[in-house]
KOLGU-4560 file (N, C-alpha, C; in nm, 3 decimals, padded with zeros to 5 digits):
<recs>
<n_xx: 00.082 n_yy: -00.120 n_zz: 00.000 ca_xx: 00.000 ca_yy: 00.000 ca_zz: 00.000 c_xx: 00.086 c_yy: 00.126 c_zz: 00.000 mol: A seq: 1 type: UNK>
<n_xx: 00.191 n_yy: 00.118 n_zz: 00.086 ca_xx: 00.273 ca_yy: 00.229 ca_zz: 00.075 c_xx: 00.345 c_yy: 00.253 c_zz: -00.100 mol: A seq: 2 type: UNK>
<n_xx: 00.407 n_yy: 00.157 n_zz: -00.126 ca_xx: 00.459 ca_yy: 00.222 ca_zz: -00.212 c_xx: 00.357 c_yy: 00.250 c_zz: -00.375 mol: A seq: 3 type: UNK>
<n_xx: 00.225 n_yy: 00.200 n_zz: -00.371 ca_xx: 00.113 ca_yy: 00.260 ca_zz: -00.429 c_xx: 00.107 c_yy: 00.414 c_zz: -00.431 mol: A seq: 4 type: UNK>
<n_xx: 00.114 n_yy: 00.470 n_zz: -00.289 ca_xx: 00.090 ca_yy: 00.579 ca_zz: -00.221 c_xx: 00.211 c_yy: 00.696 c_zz: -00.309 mol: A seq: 5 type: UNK>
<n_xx: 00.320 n_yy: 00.607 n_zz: -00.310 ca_xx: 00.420 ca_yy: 00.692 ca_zz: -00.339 c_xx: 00.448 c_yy: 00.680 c_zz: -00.457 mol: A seq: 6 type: UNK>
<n_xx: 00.418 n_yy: 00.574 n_zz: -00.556 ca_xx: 00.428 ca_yy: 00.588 ca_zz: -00.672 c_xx: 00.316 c_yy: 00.695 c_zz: -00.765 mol: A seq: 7 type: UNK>
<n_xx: 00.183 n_yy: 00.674 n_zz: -00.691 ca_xx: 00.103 ca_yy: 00.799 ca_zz: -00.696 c_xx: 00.125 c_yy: 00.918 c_zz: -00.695 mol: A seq: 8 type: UNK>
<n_xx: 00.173 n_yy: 00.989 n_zz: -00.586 ca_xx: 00.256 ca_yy: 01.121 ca_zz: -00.550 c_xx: 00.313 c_yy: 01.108 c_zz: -00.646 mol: A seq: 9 type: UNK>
<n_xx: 00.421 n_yy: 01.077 n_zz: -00.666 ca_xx: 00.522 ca_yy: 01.093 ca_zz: -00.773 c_xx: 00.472 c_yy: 01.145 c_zz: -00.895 mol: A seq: 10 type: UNK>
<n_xx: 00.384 n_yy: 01.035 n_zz: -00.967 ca_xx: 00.300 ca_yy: 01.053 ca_zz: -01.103 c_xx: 00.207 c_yy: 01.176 c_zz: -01.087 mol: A seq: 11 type: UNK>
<n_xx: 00.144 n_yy: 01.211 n_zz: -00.982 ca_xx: 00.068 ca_yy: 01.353 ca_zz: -00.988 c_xx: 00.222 c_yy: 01.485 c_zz: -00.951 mol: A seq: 12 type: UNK>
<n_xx: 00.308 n_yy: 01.442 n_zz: -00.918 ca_xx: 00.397 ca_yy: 01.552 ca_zz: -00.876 c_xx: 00.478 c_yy: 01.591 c_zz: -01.038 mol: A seq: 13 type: UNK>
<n_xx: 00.456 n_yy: 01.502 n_zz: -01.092 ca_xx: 00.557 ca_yy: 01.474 ca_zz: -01.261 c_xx: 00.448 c_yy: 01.515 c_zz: -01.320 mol: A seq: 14 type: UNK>
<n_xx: 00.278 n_yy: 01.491 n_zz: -01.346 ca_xx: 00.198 ca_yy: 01.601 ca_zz: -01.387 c_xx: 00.217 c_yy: 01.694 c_zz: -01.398 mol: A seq: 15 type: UNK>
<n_xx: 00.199 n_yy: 01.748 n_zz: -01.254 ca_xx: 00.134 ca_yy: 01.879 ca_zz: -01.245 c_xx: 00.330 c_yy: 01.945 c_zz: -01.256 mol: A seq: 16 type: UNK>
<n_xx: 00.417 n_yy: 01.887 n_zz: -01.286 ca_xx: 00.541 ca_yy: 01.964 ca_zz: -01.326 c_xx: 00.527 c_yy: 01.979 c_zz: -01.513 mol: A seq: 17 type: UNK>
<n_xx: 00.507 n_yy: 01.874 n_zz: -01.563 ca_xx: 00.483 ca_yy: 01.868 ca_zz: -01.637 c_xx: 00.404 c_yy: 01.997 c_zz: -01.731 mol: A seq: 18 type: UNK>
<n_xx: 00.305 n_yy: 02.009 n_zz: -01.707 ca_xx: 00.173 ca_yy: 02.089 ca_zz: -01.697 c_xx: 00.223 c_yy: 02.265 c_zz: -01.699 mol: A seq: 19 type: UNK>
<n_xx: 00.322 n_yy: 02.294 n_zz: -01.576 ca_xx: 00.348 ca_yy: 02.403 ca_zz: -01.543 c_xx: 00.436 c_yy: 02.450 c_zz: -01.641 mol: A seq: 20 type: UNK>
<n_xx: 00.519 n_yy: 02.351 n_zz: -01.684 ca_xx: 00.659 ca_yy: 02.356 ca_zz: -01.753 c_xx: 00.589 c_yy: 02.396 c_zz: -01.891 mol: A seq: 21 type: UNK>
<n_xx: 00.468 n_yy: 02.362 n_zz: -01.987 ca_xx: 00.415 ca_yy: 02.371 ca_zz: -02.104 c_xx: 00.342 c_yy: 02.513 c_zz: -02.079 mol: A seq: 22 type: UNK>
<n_xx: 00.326 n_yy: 02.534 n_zz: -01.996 ca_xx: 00.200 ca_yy: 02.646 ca_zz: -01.987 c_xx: 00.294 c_yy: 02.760 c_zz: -01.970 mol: A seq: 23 type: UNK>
<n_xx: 00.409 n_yy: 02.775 n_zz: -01.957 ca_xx: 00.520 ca_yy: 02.898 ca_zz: -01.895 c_xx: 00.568 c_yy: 02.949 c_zz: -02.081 mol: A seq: 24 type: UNK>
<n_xx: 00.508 n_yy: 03.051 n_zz: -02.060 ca_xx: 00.550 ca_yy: 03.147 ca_zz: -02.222 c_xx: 00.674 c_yy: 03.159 c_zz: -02.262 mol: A seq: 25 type: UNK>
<n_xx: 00.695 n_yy: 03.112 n_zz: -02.375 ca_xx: 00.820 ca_yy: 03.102 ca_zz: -02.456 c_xx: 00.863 c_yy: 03.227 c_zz: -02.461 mol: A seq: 26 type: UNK>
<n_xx: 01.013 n_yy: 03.210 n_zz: -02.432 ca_xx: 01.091 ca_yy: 03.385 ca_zz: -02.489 c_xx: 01.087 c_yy: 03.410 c_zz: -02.625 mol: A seq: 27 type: UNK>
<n_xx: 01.026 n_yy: 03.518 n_zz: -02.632 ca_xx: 01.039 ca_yy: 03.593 ca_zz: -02.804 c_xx: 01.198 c_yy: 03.608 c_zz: -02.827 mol: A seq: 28 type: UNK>
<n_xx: 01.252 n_yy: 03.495 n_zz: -02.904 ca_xx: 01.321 ca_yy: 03.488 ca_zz: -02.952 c_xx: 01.346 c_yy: 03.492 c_zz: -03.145 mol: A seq: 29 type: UNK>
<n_xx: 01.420 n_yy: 03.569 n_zz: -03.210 ca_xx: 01.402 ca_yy: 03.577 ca_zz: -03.319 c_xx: 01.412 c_yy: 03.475 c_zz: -03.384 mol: A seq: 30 type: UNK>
<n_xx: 01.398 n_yy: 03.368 n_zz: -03.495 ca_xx: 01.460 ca_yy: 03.292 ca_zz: -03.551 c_xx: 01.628 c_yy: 03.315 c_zz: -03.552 mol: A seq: 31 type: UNK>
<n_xx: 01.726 n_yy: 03.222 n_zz: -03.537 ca_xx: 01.855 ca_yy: 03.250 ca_zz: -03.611 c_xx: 01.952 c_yy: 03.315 c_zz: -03.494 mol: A seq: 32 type: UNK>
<n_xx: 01.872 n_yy: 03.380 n_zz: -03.384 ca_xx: 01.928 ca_yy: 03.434 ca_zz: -03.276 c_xx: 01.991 c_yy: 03.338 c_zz: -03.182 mol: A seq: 33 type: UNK>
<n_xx: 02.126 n_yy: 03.363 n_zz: -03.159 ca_xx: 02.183 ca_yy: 03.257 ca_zz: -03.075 c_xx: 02.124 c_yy: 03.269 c_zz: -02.920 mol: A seq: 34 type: UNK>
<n_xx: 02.116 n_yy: 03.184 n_zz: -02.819 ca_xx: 02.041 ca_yy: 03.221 ca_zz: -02.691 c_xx: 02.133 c_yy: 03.286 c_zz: -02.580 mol: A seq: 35 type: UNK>
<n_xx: 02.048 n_yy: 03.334 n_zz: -02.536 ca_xx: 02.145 ca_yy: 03.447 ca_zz: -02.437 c_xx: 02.200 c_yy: 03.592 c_zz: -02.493 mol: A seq: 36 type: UNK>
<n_xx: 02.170 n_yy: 03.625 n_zz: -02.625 ca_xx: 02.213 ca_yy: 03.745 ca_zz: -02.704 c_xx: 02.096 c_yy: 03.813 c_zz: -02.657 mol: A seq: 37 type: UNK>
<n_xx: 02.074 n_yy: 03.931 n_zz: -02.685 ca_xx: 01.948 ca_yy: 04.020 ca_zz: -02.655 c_xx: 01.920 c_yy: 04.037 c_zz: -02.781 mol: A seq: 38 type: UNK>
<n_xx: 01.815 n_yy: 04.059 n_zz: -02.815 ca_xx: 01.726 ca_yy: 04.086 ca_zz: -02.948 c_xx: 01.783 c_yy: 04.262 c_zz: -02.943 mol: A seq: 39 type: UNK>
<n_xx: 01.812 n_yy: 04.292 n_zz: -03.096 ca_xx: 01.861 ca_yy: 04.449 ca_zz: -03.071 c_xx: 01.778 c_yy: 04.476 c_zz: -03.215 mol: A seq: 40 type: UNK>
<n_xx: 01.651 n_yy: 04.605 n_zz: -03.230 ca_xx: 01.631 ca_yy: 04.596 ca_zz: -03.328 c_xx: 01.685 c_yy: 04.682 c_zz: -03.501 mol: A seq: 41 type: UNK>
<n_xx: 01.616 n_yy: 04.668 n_zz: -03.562 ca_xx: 01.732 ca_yy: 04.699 ca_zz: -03.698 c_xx: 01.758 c_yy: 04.834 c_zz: -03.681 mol: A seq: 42 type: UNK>
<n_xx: 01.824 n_yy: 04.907 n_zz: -03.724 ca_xx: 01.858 ca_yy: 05.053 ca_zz: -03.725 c_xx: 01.811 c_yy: 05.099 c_zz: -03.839 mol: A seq: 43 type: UNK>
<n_xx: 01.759 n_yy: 05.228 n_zz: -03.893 ca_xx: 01.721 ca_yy: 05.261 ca_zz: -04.012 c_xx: 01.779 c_yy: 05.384 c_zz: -04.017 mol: A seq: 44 type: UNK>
<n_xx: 01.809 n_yy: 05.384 n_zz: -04.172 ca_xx: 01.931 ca_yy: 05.437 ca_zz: -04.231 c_xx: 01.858 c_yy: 05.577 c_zz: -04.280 mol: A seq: 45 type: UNK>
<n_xx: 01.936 n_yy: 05.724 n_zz: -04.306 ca_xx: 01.809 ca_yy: 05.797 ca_zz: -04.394 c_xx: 01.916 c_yy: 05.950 c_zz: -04.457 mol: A seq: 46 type: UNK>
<n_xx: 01.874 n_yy: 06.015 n_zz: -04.520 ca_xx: 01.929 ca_yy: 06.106 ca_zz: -04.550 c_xx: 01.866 c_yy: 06.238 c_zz: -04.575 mol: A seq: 47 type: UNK>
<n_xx: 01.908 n_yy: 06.338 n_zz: -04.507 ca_xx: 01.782 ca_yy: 06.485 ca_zz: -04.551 c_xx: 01.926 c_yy: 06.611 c_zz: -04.574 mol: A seq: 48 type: UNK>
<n_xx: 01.868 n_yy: 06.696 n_zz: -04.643 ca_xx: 01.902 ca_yy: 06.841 ca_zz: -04.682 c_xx: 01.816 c_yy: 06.937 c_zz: -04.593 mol: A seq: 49 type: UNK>
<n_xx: 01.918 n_yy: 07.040 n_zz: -04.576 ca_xx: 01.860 ca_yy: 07.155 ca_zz: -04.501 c_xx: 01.950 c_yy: 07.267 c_zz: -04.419 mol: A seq: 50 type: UNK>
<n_xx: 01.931 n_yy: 07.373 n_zz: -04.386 ca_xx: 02.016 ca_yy: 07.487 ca_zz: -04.330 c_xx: 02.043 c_yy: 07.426 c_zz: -04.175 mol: A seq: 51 type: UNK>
<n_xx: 02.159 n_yy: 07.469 n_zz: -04.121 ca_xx: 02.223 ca_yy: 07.426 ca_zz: -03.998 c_xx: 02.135 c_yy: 07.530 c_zz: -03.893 mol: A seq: 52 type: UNK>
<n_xx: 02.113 n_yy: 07.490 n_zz: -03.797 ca_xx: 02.061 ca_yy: 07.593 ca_zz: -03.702 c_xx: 02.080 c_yy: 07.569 c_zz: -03.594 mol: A seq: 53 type: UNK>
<n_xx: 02.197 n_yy: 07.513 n_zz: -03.534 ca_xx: 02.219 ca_yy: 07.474 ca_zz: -03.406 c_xx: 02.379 c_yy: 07.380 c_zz: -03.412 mol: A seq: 54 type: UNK>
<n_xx: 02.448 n_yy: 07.443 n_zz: -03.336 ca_xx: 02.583 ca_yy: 07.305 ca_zz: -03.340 c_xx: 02.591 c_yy: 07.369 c_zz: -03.165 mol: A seq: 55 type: UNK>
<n_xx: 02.630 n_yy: 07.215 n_zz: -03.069 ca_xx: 02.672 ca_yy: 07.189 ca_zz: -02.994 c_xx: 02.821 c_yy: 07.064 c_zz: -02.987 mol: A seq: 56 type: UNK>
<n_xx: 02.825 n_yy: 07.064 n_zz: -02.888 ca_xx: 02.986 ca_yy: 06.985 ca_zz: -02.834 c_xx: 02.953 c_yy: 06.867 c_zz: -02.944 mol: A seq: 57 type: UNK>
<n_xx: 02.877 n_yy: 06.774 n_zz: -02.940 ca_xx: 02.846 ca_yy: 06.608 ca_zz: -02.961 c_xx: 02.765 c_yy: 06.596 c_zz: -03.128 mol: A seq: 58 type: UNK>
<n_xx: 02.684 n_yy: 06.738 n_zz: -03.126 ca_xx: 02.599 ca_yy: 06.738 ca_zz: -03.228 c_xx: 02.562 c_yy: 06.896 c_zz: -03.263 mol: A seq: 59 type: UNK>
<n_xx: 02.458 n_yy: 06.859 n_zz: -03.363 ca_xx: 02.423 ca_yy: 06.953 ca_zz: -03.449 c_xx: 02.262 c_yy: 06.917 c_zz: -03.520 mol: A seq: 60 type: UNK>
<n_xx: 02.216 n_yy: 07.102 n_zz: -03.508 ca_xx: 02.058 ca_yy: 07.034 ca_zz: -03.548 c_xx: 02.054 c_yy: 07.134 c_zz: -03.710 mol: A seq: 61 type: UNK>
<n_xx: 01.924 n_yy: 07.059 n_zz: -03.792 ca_xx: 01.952 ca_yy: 07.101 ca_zz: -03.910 c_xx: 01.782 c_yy: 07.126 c_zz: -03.930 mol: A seq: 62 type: UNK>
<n_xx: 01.721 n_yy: 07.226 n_zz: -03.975 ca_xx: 01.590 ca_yy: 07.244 ca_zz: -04.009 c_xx: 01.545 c_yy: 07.184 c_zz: -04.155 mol: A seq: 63 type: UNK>
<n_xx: 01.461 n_yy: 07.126 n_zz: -04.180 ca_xx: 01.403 ca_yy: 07.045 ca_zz: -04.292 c_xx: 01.274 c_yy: 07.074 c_zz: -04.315 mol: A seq: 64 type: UNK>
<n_xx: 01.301 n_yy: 07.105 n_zz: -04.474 ca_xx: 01.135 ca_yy: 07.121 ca_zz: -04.518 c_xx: 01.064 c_yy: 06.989 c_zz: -04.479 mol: A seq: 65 type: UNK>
<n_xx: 00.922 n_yy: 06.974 n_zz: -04.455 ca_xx: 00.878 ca_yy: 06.861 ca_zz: -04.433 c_xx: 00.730 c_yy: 06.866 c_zz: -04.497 mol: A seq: 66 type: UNK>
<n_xx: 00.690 n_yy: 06.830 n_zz: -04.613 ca_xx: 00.588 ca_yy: 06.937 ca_zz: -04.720 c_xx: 00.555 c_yy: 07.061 c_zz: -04.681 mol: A seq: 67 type: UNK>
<n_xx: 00.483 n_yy: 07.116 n_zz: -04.608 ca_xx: 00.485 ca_yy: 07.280 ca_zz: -04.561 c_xx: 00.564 c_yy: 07.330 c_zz: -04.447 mol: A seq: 68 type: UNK>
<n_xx: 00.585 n_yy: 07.209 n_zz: -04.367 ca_xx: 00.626 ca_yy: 07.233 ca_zz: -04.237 c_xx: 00.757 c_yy: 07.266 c_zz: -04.230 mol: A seq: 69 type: UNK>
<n_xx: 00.837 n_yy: 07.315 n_zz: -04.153 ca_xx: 01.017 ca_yy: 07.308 ca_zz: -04.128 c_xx: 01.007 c_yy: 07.258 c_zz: -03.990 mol: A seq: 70 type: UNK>
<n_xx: 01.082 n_yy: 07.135 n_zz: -03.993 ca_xx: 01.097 ca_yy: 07.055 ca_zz: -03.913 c_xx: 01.293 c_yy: 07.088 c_zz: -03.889 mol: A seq: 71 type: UNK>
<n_xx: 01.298 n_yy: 07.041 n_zz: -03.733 ca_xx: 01.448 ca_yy: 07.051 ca_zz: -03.684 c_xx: 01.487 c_yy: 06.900 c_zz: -03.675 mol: A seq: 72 type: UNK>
<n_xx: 01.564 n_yy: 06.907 n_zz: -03.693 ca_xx: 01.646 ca_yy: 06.698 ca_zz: -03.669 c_xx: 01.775 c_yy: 06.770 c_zz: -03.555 mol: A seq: 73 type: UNK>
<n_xx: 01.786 n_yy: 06.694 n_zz: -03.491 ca_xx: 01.866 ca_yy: 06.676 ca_zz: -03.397 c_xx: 01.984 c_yy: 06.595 c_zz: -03.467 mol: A seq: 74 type: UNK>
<n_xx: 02.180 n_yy: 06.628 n_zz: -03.486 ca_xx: 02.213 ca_yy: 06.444 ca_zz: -03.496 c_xx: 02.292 c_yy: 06.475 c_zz: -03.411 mol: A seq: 75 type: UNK>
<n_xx: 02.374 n_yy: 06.365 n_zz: -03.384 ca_xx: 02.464 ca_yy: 06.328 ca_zz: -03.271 c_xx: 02.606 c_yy: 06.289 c_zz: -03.389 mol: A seq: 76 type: UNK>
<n_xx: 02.698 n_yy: 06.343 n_zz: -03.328 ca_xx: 02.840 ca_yy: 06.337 ca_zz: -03.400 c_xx: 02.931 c_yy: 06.238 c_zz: -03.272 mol: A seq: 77 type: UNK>
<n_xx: 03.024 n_yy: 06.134 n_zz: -03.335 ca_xx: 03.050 ca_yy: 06.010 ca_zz: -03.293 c_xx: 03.217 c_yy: 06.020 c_zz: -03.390 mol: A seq: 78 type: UNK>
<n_xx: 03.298 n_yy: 05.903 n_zz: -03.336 ca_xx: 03.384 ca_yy: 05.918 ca_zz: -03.377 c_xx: 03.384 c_yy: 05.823 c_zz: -03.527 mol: A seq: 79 type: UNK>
<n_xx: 03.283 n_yy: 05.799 n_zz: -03.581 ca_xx: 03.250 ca_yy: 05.770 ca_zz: -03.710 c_xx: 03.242 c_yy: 05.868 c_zz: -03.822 mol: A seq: 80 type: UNK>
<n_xx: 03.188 n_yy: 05.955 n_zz: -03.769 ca_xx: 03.145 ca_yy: 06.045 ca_zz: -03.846 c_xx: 03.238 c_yy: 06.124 c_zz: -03.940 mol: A seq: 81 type: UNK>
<n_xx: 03.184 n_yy: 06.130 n_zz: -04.063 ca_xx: 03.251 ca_yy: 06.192 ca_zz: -04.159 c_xx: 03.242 c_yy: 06.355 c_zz: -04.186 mol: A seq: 82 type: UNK>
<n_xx: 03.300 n_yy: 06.452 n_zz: -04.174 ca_xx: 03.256 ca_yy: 06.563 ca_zz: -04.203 c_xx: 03.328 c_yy: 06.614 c_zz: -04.314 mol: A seq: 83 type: UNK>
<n_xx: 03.284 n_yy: 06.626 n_zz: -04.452 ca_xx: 03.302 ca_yy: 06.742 ca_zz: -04.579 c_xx: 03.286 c_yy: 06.886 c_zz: -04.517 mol: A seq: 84 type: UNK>
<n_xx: 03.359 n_yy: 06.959 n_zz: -04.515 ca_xx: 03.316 ca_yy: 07.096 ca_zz: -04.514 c_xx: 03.370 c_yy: 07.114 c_zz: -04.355 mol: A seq: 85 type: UNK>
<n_xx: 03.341 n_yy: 07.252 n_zz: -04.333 ca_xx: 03.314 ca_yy: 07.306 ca_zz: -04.159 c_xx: 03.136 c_yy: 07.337 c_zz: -04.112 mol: A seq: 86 type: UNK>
<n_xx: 03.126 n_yy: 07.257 n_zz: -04.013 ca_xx: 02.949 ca_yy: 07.310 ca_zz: -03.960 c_xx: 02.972 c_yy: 07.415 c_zz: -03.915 mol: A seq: 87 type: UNK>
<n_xx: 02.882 n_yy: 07.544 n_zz: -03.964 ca_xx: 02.843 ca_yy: 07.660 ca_zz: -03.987 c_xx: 02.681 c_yy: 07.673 c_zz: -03.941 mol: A seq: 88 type: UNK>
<n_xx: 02.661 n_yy: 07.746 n_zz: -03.805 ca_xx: 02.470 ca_yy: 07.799 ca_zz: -03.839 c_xx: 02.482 c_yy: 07.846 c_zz: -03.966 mol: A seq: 89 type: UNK>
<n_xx: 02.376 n_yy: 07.830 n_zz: -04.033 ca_xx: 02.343 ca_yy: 07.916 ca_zz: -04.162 c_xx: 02.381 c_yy: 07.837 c_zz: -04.296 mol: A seq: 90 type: UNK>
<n_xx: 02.446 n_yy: 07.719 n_zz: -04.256 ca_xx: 02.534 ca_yy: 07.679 ca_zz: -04.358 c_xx: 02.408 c_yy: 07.551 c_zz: -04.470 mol: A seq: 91 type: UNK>
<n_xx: 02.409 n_yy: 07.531 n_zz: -04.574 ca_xx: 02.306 ca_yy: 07.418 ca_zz: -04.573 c_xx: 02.369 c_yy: 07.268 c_zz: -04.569 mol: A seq: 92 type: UNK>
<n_xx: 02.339 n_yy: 07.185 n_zz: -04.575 ca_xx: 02.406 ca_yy: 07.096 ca_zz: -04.544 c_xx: 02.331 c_yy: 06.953 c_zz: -04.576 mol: A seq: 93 type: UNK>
<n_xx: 02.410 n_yy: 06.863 n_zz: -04.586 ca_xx: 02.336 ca_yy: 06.719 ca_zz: -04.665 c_xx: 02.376 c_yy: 06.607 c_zz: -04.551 mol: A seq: 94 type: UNK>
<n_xx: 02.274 n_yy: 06.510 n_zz: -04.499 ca_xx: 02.300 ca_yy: 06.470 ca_zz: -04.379 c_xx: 02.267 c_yy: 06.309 c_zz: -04.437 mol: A seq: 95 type: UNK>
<n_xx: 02.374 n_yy: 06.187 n_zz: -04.421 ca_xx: 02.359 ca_yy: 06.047 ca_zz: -04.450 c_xx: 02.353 c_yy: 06.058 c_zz: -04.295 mol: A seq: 96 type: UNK>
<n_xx: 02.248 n_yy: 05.975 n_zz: -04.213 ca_xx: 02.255 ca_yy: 05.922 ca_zz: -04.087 c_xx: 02.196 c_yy: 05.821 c_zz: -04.078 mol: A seq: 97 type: UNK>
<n_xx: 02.159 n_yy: 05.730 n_zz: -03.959 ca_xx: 02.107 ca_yy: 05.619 ca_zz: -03.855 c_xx: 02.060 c_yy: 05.640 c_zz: -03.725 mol: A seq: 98 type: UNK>
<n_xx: 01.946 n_yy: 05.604 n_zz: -03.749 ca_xx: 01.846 ca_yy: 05.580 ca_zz: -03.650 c_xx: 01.878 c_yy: 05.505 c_zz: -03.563 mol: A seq: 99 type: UNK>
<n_xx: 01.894 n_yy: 05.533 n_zz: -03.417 ca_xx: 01.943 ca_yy: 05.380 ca_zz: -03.321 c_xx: 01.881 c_yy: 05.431 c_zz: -03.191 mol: A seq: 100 type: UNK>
<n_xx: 01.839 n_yy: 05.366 n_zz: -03.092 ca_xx: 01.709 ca_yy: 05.376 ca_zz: -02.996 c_xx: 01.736 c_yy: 05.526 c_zz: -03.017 mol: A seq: 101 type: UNK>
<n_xx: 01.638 n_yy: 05.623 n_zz: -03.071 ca_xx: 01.591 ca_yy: 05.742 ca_zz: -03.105 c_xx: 01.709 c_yy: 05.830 c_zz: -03.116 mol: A seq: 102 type: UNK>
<n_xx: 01.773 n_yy: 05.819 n_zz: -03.114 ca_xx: 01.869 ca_yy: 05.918 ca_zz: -03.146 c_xx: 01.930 c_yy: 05.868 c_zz: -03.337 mol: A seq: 103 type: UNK>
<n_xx: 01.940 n_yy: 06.029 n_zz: -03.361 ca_xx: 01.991 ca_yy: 06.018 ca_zz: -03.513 c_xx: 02.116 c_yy: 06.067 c_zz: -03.502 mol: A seq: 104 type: UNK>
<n_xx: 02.215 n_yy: 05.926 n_zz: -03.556 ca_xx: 02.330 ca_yy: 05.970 ca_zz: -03.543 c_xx: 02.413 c_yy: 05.970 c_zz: -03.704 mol: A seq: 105 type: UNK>
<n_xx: 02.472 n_yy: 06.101 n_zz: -03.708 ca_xx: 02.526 ca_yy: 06.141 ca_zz: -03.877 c_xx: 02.631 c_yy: 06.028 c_zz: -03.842 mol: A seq: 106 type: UNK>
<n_xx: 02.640 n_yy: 06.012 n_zz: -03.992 ca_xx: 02.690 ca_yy: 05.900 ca_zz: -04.088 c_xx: 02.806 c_yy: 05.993 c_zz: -04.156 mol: A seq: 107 type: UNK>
<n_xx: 02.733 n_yy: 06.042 n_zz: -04.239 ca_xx: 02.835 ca_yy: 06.187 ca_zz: -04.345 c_xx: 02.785 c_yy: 06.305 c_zz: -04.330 mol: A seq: 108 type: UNK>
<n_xx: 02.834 n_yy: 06.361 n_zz: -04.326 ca_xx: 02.762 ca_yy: 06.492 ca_zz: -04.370 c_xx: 02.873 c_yy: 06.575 c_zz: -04.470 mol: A seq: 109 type: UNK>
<n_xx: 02.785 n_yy: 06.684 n_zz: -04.566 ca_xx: 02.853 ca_yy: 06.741 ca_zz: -04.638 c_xx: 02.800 c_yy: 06.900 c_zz: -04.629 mol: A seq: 110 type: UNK>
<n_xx: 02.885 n_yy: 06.990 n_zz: -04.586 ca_xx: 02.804 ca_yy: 07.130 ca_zz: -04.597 c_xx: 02.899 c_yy: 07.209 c_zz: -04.663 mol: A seq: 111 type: UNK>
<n_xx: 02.774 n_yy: 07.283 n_zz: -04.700 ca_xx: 02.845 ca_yy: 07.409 ca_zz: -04.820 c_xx: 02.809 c_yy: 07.528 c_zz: -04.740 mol: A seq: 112 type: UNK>
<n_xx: 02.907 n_yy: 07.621 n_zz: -04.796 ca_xx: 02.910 ca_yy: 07.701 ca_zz: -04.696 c_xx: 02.819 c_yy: 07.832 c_zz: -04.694 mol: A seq: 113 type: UNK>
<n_xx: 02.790 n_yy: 07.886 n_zz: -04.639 ca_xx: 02.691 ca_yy: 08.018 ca_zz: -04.609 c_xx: 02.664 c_yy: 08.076 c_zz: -04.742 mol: A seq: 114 type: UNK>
<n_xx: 02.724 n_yy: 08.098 n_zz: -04.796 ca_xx: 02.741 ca_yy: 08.193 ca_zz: -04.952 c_xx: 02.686 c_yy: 08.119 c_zz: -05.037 mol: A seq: 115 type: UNK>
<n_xx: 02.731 n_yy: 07.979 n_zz: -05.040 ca_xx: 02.654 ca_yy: 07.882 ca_zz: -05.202 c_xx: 02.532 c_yy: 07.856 c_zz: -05.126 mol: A seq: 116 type: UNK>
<n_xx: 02.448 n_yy: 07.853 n_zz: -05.239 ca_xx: 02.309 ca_yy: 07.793 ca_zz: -05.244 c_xx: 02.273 c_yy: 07.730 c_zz: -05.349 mol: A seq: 117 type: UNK>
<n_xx: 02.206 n_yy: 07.648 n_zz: -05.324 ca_xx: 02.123 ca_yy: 07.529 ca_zz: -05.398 c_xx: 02.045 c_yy: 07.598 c_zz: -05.483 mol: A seq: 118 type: UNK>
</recs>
C-alpha cells in the first residue's frame, strides 16, 4: 500500500510539473538568434538636406522642409562620423545618418558654406 501511495505522488507531482513547464510562455526569440544574445532591433538608415541651425559639443541640429512644415532633426556626431566641409549655423548641409534607440546619429555629412546655395 505504501509504495502505491508513493508511486502515486510521484505521477501527480511529474503532472502537475509537467503541466506548469508547457503552460510557462516562450521567450520571443528571433529565428537565427543565438540564446542568451538580446534581441537588438534593426537601425534605419536615412538622409535629408537643409540649413544648420544649431551646433553643440556632440551634435548639431539642421531644419528640414517637411511638405509645408520646417521641421528641426537633432544628430549626434561620434567618432565615425565623416565631415566634408566646416558646420556653420546658416550653412546648408546634406546629412547620411542612422536611427538607433531614437537618437539620429550622422553618418556623413557634407556642408556648403553660407554663400553657395542650392
Amino acid at each position: 500500500m505504501r509504495i502505491r501511495t508513493i508511486l502515486t505522488l510521484a505521477t501527480l507531482f511529474l503532472a502537475c510539473f509537467t503541466v506548469a513547464a508547457w503552460s510557462a510562455p516562450l521567450t520571443s526569440q528571433p529565428l537565427g538568434q543565438p540564446f542568451g544574445k538580446p534581441y537588438e532591433p534593426a537601425t534605419q538608415n536615412g538622409s535629408v538636406s537643409g540649413k544648420i541651425s544649431a551646433i553643440g559639443d556632440a551634435s548639431f541640429s539642421v531644419d528640414v522642409k517637411k511638405s509645408q512644415d520646417l521641421v528641426t532633426l537633432r544628430f549626434l556626431i561620434d567618432d565615425t562620423t565623416r565631415i566634408d566641409g566646416k558646420l556653420e549655423v546658416g550653412s546648408n548641409a546634406t546629412v547620411d545618418y542612422r536611427s538607433d534607440d531614437g537618437n539620429n546619429i550622422a553618418l556623413h555629412v557634407v556642408v556648403q558654406s553660407a554663400g553657395h546655395s542650392r
